[in-house]
Backbone as JSON Lines, residues from 0, in Angstrom:
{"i":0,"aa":"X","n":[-8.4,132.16,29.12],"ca":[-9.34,131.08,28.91],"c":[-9.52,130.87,27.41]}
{"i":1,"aa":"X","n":[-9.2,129.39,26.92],"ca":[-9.74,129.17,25.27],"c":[-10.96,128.83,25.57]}
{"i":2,"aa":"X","n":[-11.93,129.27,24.5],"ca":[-12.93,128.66,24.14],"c":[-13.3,128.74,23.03]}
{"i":3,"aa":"X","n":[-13.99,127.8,21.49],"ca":[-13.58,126.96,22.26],"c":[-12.34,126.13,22.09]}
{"i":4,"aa":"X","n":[-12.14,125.01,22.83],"ca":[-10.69,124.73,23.18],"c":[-9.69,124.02,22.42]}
{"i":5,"aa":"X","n":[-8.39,124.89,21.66],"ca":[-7.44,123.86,21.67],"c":[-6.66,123.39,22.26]}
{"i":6,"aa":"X","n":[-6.78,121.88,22.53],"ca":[-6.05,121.4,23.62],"c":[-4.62,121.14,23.69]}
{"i":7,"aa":"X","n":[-3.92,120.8,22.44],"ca":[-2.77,121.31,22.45],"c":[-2.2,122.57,23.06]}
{"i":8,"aa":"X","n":[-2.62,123.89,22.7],"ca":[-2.48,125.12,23.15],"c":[-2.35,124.93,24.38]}
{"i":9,"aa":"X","n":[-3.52,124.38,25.13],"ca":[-3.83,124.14,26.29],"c":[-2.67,123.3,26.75]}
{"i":10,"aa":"X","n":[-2.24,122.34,26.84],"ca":[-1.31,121.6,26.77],"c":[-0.1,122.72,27.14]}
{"i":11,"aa":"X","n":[0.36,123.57,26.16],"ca":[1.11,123.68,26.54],"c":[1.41,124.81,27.26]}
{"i":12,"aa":"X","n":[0.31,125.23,27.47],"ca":[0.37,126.4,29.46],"c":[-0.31,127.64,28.28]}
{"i":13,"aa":"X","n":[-0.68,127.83,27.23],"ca":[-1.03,129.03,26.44],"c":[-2.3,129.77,27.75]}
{"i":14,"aa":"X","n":[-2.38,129.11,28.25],"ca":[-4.21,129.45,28.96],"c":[-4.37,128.76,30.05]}
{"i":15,"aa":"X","n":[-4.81,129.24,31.51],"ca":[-4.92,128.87,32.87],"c":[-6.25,127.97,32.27]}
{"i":16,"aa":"X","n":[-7.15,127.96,31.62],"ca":[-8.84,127.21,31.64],"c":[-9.12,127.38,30.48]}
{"i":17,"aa":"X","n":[-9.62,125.93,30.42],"ca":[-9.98,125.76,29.11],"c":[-11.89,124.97,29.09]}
{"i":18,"aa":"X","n":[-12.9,125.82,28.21],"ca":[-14.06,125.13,28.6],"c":[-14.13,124.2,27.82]}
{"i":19,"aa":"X","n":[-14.54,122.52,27.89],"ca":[-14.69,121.22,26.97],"c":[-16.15,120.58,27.26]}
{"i":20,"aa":"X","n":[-16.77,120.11,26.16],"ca":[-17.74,119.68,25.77],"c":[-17.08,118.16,25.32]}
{"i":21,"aa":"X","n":[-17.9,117.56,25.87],"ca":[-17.46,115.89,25.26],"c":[-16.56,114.82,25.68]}
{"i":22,"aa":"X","n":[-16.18,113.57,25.24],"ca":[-15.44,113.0,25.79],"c":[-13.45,113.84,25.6]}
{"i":23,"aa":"X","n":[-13.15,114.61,26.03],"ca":[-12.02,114.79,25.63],"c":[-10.89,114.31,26.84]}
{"i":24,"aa":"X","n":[-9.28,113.71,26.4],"ca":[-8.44,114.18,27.33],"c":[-7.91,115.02,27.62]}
{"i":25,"aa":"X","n":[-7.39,115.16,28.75],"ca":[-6.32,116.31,29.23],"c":[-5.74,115.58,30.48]}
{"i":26,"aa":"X","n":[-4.39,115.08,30.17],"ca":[-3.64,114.37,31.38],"c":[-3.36,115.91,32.64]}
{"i":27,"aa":"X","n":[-3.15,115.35,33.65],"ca":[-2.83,116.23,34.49],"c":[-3.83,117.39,34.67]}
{"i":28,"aa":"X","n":[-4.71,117.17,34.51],"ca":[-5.88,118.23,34.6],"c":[-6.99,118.49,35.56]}
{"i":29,"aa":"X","n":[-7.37,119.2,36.36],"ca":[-8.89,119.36,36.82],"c":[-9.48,119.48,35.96]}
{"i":30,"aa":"X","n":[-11.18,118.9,36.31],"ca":[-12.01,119.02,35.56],"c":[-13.53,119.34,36.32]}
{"i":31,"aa":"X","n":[-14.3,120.27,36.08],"ca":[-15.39,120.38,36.82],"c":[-16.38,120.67,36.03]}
{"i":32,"aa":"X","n":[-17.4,119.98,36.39],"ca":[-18.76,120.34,35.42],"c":[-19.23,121.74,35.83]}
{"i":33,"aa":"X","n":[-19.94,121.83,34.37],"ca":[-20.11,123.26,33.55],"c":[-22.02,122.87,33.04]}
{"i":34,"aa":"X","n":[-22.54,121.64,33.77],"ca":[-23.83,121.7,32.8],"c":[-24.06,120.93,31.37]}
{"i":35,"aa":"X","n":[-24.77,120.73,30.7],"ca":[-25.28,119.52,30.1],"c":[-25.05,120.37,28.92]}
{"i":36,"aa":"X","n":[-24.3,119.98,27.22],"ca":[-24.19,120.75,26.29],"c":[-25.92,120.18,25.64]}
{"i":37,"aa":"X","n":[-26.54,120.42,24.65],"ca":[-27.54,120.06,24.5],"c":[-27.66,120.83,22.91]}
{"i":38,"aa":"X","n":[-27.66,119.76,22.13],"ca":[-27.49,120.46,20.41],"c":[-29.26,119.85,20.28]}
{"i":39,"aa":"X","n":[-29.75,121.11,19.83],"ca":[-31.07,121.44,18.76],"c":[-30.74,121.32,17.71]}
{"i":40,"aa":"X","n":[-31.83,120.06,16.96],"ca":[-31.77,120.34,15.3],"c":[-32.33,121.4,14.93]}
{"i":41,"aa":"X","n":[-32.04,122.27,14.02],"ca":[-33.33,123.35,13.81],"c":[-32.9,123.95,12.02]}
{"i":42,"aa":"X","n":[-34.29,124.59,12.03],"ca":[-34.09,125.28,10.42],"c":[-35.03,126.28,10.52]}
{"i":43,"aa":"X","n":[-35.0,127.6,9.38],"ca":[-35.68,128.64,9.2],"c":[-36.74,128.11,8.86]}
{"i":44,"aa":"X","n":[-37.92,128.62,9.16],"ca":[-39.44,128.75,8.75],"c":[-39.33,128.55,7.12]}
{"i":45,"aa":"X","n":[-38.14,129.47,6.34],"ca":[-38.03,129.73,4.78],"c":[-37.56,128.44,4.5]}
{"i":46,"aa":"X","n":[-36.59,127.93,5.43],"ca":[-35.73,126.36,4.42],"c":[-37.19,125.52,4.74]}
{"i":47,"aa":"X","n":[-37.89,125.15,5.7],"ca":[-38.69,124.61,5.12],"c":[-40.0,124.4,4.73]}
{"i":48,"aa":"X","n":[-40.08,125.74,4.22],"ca":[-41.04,126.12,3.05],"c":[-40.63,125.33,1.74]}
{"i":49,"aa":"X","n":[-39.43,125.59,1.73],"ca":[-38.19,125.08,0.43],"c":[-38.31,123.78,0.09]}
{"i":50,"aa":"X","n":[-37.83,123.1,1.24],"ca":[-37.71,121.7,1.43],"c":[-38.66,120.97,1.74]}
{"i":51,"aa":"X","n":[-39.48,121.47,2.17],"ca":[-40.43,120.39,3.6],"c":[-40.49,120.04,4.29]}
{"i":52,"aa":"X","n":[-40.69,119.36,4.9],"ca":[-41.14,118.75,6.75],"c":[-39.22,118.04,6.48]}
{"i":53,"aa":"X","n":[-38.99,118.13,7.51],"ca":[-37.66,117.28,7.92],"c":[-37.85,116.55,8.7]}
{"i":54,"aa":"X","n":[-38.55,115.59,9.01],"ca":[-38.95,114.76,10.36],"c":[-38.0,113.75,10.34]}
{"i":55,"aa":"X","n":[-36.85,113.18,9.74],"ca":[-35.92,111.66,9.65],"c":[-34.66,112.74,9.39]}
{"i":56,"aa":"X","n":[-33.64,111.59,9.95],"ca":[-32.11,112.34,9.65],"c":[-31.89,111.51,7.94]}
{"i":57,"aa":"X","n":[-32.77,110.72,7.67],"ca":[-32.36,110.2,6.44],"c":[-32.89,111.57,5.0]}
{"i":58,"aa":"X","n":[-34.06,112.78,5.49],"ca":[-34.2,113.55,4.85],"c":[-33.0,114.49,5.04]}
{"i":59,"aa":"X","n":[-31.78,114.59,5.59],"ca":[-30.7,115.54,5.53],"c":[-29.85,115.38,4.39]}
{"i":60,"aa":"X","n":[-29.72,114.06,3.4],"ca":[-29.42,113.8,2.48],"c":[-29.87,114.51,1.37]}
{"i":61,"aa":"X","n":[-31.29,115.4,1.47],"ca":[-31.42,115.68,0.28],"c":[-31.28,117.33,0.53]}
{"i":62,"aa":"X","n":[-30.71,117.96,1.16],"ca":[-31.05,119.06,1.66],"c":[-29.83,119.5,2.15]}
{"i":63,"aa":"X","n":[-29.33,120.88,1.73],"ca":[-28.38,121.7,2.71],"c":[-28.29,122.01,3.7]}
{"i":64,"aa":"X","n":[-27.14,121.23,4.2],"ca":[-26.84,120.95,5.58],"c":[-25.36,121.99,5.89]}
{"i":65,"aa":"X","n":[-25.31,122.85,7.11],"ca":[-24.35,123.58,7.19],"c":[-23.49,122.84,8.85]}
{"i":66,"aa":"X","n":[-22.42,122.9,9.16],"ca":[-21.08,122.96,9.57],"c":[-20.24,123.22,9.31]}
{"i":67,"aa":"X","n":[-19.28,123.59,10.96],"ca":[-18.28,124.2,10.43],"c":[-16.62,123.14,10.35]}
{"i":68,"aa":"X","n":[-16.2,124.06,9.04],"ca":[-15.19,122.95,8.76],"c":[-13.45,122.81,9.77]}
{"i":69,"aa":"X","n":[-12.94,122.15,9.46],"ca":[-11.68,122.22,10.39],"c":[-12.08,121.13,12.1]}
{"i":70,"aa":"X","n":[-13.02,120.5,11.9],"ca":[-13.57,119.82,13.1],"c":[-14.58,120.8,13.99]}
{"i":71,"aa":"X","n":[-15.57,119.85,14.59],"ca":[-16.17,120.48,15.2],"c":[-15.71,121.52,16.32]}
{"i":72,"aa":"X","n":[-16.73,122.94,16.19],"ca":[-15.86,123.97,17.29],"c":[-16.73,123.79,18.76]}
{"i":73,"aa":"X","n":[-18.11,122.72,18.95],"ca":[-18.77,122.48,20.07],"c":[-18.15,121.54,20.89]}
{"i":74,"aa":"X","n":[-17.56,120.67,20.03],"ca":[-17.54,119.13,21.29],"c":[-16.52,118.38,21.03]}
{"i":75,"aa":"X","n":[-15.5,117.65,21.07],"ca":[-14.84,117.02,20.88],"c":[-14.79,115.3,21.22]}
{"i":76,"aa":"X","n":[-16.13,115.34,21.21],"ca":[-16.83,114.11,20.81],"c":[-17.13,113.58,19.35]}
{"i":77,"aa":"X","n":[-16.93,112.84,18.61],"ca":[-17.24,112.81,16.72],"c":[-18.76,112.59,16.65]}
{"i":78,"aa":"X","n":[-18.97,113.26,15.97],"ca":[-20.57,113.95,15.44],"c":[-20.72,112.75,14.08]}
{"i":79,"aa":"X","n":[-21.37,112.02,13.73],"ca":[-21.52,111.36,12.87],"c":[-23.07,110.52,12.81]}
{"i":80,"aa":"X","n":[-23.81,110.52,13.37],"ca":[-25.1,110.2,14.17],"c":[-25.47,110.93,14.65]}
{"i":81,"aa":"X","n":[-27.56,110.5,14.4],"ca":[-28.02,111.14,15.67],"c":[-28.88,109.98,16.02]}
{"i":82,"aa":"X","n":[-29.85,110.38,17.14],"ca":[-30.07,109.51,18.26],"c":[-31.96,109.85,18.6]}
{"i":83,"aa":"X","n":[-32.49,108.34,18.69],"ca":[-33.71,109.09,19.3],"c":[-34.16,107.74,20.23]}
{"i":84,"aa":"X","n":[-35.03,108.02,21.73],"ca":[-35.5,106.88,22.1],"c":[-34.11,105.79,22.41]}
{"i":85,"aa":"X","n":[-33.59,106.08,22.17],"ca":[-32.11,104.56,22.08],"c":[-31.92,104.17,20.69]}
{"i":86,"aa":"X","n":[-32.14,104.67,19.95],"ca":[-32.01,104.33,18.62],"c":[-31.08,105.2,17.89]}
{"i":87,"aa":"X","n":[-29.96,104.97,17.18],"ca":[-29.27,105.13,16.36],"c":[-29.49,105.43,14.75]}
{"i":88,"aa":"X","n":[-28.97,106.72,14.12],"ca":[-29.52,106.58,12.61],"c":[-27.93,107.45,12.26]}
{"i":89,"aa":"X","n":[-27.21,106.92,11.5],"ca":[-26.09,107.34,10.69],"c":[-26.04,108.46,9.6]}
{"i":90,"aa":"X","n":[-25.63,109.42,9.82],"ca":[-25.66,110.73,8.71],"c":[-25.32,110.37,7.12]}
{"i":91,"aa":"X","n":[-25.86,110.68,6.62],"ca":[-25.36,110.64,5.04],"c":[-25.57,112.08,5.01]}
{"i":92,"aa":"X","n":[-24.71,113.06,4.24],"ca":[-24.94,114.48,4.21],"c":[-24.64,114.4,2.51]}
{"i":93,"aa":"X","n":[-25.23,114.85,1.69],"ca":[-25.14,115.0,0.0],"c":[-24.38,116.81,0.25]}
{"i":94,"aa":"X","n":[-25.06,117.58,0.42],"ca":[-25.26,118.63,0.28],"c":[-24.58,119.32,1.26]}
{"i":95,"aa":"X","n":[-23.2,119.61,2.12],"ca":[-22.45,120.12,2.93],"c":[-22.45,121.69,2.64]}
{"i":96,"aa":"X","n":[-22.39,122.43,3.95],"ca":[-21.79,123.8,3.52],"c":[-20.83,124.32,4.83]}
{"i":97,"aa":"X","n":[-19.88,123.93,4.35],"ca":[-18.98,124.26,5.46],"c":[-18.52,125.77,5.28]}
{"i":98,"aa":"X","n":[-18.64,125.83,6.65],"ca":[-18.2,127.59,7.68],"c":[-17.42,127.38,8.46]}
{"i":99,"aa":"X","n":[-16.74,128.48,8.37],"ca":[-15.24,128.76,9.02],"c":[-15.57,129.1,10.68]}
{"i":100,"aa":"X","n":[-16.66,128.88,11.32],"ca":[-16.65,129.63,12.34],"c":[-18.47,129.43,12.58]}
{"i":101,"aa":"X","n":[-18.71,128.52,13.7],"ca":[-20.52,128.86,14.52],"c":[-20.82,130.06,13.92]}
{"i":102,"aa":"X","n":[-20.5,130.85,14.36],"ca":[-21.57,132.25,13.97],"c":[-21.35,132.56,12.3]}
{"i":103,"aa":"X","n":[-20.8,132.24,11.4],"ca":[-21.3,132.25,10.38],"c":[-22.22,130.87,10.05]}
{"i":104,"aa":"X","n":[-22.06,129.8,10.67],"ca":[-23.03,128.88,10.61],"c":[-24.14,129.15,10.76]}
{"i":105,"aa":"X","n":[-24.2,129.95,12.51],"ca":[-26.06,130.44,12.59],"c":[-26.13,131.29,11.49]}
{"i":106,"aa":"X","n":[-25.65,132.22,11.18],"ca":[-26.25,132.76,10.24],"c":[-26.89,132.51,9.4]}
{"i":107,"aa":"X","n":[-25.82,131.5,8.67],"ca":[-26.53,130.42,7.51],"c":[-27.71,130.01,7.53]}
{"i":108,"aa":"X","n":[-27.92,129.53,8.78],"ca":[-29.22,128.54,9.37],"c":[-30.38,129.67,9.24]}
{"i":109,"aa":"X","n":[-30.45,131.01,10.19],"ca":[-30.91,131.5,10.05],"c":[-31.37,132.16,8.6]}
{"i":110,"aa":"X","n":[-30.71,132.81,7.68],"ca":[-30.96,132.9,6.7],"c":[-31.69,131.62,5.7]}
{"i":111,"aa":"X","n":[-31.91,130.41,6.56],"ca":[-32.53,129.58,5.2],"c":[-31.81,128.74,4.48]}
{"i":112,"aa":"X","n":[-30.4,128.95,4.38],"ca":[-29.61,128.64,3.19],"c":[-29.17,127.26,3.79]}
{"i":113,"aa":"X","n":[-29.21,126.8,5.03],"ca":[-29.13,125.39,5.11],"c":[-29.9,124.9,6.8]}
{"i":114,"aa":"X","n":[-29.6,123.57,6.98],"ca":[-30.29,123.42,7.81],"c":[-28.99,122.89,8.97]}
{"i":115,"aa":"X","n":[-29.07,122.76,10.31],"ca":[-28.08,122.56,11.1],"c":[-28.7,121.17,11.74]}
{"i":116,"aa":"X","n":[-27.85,120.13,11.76],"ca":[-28.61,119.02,12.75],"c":[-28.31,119.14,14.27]}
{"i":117,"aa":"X","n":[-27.87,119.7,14.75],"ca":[-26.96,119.79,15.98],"c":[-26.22,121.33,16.15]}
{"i":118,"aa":"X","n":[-27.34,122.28,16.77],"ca":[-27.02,123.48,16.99],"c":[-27.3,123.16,18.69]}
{"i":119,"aa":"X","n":[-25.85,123.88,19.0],"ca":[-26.12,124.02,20.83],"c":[-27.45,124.88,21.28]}
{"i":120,"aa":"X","n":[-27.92,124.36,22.26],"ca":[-29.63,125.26,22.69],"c":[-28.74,126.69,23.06]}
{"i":121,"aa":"X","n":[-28.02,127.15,23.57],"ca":[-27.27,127.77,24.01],"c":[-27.29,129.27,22.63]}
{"i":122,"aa":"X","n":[-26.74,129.02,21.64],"ca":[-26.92,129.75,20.83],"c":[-27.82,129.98,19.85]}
{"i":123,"aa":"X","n":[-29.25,129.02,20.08],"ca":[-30.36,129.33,19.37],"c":[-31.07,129.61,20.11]}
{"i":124,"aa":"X","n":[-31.34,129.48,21.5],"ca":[-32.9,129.87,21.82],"c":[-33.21,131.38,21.75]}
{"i":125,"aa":"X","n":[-32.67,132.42,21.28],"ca":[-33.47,133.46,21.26],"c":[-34.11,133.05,19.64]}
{"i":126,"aa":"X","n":[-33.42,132.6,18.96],"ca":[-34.06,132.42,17.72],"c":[-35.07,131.57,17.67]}
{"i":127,"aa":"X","n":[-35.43,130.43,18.28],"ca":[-36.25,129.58,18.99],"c":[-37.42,130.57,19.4]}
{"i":128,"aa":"X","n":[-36.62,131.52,20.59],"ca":[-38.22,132.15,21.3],"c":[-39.53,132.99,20.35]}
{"i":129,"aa":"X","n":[-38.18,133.59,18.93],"ca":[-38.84,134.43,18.25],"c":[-39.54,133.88,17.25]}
{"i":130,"aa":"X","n":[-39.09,132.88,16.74],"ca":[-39.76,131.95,15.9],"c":[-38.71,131.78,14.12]}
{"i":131,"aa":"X","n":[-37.83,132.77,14.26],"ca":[-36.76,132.42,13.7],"c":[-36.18,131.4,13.16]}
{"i":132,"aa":"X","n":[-36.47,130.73,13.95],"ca":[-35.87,128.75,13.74],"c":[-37.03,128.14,14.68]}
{"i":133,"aa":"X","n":[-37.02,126.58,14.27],"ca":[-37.56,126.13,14.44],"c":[-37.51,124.91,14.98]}
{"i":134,"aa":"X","n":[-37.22,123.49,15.54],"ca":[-36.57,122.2,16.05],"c":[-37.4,121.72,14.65]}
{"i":135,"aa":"X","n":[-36.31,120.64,14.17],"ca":[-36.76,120.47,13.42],"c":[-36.31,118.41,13.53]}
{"i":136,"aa":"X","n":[-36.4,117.36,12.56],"ca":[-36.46,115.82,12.81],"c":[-36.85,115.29,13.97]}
{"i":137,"aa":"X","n":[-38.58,115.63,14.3],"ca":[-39.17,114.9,15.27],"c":[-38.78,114.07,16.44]}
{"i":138,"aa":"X","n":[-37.22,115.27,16.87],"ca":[-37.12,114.92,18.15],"c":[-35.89,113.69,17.54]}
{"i":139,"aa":"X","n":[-35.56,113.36,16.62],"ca":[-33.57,113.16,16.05],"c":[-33.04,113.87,16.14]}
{"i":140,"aa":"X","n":[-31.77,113.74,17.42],"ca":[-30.83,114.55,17.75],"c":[-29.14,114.39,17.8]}
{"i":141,"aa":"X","n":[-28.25,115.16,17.94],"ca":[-27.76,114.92,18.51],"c":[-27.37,114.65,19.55]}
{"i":142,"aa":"X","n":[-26.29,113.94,20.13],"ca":[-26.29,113.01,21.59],"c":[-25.93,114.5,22.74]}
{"i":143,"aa":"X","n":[-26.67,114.76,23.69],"ca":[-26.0,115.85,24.15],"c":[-25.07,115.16,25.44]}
{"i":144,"aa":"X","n":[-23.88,116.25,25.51],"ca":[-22.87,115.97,26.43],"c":[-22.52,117.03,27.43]}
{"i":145,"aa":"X","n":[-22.01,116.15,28.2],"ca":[-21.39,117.22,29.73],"c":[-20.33,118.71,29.24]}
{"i":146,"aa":"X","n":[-20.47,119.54,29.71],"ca":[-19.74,120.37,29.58],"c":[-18.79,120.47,30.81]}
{"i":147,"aa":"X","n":[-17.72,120.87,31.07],"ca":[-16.18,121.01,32.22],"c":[-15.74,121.95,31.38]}
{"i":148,"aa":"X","n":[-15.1,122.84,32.66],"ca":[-14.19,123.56,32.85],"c":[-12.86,122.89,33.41]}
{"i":149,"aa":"X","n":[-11.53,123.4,32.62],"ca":[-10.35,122.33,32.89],"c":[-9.41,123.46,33.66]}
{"i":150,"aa":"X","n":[-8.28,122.88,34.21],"ca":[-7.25,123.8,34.25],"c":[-6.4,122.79,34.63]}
{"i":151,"aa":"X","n":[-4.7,122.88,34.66],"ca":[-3.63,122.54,35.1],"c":[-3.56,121.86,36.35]}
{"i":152,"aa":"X","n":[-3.45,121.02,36.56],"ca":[-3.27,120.22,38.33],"c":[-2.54,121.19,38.98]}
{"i":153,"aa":"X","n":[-1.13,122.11,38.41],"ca":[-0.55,122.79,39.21],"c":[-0.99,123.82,39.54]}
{"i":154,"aa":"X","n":[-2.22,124.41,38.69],"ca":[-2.88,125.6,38.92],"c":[-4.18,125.4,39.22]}
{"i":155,"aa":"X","n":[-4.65,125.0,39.8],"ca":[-5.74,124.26,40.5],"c":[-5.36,125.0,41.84]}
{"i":156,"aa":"X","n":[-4.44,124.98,42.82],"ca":[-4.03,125.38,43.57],"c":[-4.14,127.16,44.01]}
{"i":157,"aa":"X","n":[-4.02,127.81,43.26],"ca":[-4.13,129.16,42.85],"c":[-5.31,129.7,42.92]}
{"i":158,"aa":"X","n":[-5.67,130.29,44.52],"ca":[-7.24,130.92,45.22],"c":[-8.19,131.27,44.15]}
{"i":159,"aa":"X","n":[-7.68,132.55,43.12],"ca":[-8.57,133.01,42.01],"c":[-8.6,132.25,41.02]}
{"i":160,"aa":"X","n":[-7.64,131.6,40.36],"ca":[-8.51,130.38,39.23],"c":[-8.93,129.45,39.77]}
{"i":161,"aa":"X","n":[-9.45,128.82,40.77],"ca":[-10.03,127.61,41.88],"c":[-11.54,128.42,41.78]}
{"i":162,"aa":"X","n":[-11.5,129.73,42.62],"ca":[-12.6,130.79,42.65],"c":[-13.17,130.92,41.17]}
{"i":163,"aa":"X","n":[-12.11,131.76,40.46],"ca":[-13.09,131.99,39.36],"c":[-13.52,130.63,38.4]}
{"i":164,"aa":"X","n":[-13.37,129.68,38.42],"ca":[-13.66,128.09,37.75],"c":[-14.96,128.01,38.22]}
{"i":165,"aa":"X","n":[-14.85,128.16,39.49],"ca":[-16.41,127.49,40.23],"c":[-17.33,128.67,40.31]}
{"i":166,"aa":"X","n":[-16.77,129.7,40.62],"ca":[-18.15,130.71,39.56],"c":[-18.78,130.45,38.29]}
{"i":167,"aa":"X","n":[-17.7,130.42,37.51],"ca":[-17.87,130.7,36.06],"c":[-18.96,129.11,36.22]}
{"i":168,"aa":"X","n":[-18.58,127.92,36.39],"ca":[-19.29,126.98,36.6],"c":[-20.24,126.69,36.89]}
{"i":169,"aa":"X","n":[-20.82,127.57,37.71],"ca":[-21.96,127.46,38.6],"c":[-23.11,128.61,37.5]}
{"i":170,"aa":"X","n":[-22.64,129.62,37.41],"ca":[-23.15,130.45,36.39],"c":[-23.39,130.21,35.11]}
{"i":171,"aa":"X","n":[-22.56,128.96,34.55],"ca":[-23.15,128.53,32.98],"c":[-23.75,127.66,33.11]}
{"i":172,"aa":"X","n":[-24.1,126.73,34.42],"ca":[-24.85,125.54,34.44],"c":[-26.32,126.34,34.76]}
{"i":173,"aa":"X","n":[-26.22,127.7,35.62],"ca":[-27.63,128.01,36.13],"c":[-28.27,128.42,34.65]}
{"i":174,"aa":"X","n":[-27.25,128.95,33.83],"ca":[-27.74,129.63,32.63],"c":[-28.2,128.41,31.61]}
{"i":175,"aa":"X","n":[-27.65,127.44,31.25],"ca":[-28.51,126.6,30.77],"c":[-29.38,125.74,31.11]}
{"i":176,"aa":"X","n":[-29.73,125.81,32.47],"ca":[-31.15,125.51,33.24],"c":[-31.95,126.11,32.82]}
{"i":177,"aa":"X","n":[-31.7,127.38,32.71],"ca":[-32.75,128.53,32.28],"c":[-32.78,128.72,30.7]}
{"i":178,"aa":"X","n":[-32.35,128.04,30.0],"ca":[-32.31,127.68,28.77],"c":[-33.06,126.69,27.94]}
{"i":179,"aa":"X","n":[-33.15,125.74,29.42],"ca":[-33.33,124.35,29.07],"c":[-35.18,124.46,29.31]}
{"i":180,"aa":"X","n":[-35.33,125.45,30.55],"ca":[-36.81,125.63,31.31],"c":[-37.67,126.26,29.86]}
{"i":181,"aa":"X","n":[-36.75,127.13,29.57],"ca":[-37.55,128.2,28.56],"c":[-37.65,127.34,26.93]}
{"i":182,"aa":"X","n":[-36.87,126.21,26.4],"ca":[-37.34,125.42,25.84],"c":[-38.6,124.38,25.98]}
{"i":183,"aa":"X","n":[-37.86,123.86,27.46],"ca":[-39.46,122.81,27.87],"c":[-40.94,123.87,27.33]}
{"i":184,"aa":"X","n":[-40.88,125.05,27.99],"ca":[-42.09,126.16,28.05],"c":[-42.22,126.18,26.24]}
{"i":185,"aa":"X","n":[-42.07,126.39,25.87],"ca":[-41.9,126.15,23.94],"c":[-42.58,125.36,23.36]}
{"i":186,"aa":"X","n":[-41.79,124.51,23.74],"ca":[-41.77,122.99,22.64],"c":[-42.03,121.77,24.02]}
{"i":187,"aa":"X","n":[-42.57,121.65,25.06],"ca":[-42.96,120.76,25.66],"c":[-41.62,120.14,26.72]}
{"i":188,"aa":"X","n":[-42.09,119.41,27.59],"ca":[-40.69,118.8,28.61],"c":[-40.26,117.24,27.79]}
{"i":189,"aa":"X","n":[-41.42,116.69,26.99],"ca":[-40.9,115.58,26.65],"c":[-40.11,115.52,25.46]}
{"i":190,"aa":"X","n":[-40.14,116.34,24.31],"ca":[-38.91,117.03,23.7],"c":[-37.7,117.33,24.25]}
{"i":191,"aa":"X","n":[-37.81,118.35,25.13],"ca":[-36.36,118.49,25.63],"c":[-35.6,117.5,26.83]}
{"i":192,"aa":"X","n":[-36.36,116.47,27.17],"ca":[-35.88,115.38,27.93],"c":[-34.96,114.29,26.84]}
{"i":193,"aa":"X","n":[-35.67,113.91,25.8],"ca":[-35.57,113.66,24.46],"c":[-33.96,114.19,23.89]}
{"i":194,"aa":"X","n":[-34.19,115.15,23.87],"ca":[-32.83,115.97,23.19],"c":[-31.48,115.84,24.54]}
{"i":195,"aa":"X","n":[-31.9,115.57,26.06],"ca":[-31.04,115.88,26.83],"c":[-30.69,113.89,26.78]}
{"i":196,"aa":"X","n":[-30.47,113.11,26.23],"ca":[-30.43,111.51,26.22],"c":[-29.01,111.65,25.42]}
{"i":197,"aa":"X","n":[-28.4,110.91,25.28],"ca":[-27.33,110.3,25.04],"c":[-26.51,109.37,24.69]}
């Protein structure tokens, strides 16, 4: 299994399943949902002490902003906006700090040293629960998207990757239910209804 996925690789038989976030193709493929991806803006308590209130994506311009470089490793959807209510606001980023890799990103975030507009709930809410980070542009988000599990049309057929797909499936969608519950409990249901729009 790649995750997360290159689809080339994928493409060319490297891996029975591949997990995808976003609009992506894959000719000849099954595809089964995996649950709703759902990116939190957030920043350390310290960045904004630093900075200040971040409530507009137009304040990300003045402020260190971290991703990672080489294209996004969440979604393969283009990240260039975020979204609130039905409304549209276009990124200007001054201040980039690109990471080779999410988990040196959270780090980053965590440490202060920049702020993330679009962190999956998935890999922040313990930092969330503890108070670590924080949601941060009054509910400006990124657009969240479907998550699928893929595999080969010809291997689709094959009892244990059919089986293990729809486990694994069923188990990351229950898990970010319970992700999604323990945010509402946080930060309110009309926030995270907010963040789950598109």
């Amino acid at each position: 299994m790649i995750t997360p996925v290159n689809t080339e690789e994928f493409r060319k038989g490297s891996a029975d399943i591949v997990a995808v976030t976003g609009n992506v193709t894959l000719p000849d493929s099954i595809l089964i949902p995996r649950g709703r991806m759902i990116f939190v803006p957030v920043a350390a308590p310290s960045f904004i002490e630093k900075y200040g209130l971040l409530d507009h994506p137009d304040r990300l311009a003045e402020v260190p902003v971290g991703h990672t470089f080489g294209g996004d490793k969440f979604s393969h959807t283009p990240f260039d906006s975020l979204c609130k209510q039905g409304k549209r606001c276009r990124l200007h980023l001054r201040q980039q700090i690109e990471w080779s890799s999410p988990n040196l990103l959270f780090e980053s975030v965590l440490a202060g040293e920049c702020a993330s507009p679009g962190m999956p709930l998935f890999y922040c809410i313990d930092a969330l629960r503890t108070g670590k980070l924080v949601p941060i542009l009054s509910g400006w988000h990124r657009a969240s998207q479907f998550n699928y599990l893929a595999c080969h049309s010809s291997r689709w057929n094959v009892p244990y990757i059919r089986t293990f797909m729809n486990w694994f499936a069923e188990r990351f969608a229950a898990k970010e239910a319970l992700y999604e519950k323990e945010f509402a409990e946080l930060f309110g249901e009309e926030l995270l209804h907010e963040l789950m729009t598109s």
